[in-house]
C-alpha positions in Angstrom: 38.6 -27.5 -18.8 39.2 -26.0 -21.9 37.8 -22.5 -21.5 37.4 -20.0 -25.0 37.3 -16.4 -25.1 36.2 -14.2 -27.5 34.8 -10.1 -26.7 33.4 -8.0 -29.4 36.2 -4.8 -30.2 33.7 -2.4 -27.5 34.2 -5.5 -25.2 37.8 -6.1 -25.1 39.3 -4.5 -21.9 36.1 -5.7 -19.6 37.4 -9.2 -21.0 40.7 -8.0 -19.9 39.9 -6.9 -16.5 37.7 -10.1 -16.3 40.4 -12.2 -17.0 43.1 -10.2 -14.3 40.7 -10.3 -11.5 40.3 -14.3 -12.0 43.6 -15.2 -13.3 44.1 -17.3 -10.5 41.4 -19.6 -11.5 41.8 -19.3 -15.1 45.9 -20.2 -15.2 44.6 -23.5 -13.9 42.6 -24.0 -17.3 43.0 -25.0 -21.1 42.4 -21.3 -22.9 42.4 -20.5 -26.7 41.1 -16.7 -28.1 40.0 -15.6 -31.0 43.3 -13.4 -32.4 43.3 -9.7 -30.9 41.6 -10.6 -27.4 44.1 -13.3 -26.8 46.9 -11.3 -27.4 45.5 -8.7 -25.3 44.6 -11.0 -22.1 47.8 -12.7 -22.4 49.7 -9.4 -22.5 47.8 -8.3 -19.4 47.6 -11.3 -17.6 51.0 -13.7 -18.2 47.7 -16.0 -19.0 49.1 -18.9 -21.6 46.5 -18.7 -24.2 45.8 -20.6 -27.7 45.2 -17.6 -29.9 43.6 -18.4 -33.3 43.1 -16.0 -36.2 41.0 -12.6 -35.4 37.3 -12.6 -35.4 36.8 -10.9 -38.8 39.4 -13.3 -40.2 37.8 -16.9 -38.9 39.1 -17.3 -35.5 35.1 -17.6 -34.7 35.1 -20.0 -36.8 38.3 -22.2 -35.4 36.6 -22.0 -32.2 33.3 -23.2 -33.7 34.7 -25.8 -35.2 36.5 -27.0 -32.0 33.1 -26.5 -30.2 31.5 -29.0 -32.2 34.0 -31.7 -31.8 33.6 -31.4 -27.9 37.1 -29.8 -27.6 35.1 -26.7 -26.1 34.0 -27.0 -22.0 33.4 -23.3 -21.3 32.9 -20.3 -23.6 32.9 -16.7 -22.6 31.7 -14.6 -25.1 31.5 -10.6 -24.2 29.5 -9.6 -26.9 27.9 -5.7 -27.5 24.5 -6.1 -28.1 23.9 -2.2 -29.0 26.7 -1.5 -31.6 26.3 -4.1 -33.8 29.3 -4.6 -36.7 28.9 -6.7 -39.1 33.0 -7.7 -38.8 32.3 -9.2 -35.5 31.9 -12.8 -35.0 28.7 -14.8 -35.9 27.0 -14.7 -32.5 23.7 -16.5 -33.8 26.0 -19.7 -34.9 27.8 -19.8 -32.1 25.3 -19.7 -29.0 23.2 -22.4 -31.4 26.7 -24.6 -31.4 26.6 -23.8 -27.3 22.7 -25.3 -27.3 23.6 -28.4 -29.5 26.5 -29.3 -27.5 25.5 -28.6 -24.1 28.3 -25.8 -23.6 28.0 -23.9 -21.1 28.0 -19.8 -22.4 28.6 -16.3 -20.6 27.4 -13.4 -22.6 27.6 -10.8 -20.3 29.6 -9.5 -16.9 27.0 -11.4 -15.0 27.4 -14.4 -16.5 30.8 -14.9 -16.7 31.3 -14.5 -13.3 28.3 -17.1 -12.0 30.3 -19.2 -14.5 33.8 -18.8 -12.9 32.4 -19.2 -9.6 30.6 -22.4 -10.7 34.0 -23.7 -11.8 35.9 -22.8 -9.1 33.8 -24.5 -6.8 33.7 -27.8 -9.4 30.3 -27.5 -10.0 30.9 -28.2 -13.7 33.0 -31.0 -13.3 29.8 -33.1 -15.1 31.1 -32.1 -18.3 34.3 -34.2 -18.0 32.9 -37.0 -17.0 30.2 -36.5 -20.3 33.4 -36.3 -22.6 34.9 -39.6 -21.1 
């Protein structure tokens, strides 16, 4: 599965510690980051990880575009839903590209981990059969 990650600046080490206490299941997956959290995960985790350009810079955008040609399976978005800054990716285009292509999306903690769990246990295995 290809798996993206992206976390909002106030959201960065929970994806981090996210992504060490599942590293296991996640070293066994296709990942790609927007610039600054990839380079952070991968520094903390060994984690091989496709790192496009920085949020402010596009990299939302490079993972949008890969999200609407079906190159997307998973995407874990850590977003801060108090502090909003205006540098931070496009959430609104992004969750509507995760409704139009059926991708599943974790916002939160909560989320995330359901989602993991779910693809541990190859509940989501649907979706590659869907992109055959």
């Amino acid at each position: 599965m290809n798996i993206a990650l992206i976390a909002h600046d106030s959201k960065k080490e929970l994806m981090v510690q996210f992504c060490i206490a599942y590293c296991g299941i996640l070293s066994r997956h296709d990942l790609c980051a927007t610039g600054t959290t990839g380079k952070l995960v991968a520094e903390a985790t060994g984690l091989k990880i496709q790192r496009f350009l920085s949020g402010s810079q596009g990299g939302d955008q490079q993972i949008a575009a890969r999200m609407s040609c079906n190159e997307i399976d998973i995407l874990i978005y850590f977003r801060d839903p108090i502090n909003i800054n205006h540098q931070e990716p496009n959430e609104t285009h992004l969750l509507r590209l995760c409704d139009v292509h059926n991708i599943p999306v974790a916002t939160n903690i909560a989320t995330a981990e359901a989602l993991i769990h779910a693809l541990e246990r190859g509940d989501l295995d649907w979706r590659e059969i869907v992109k055959d």
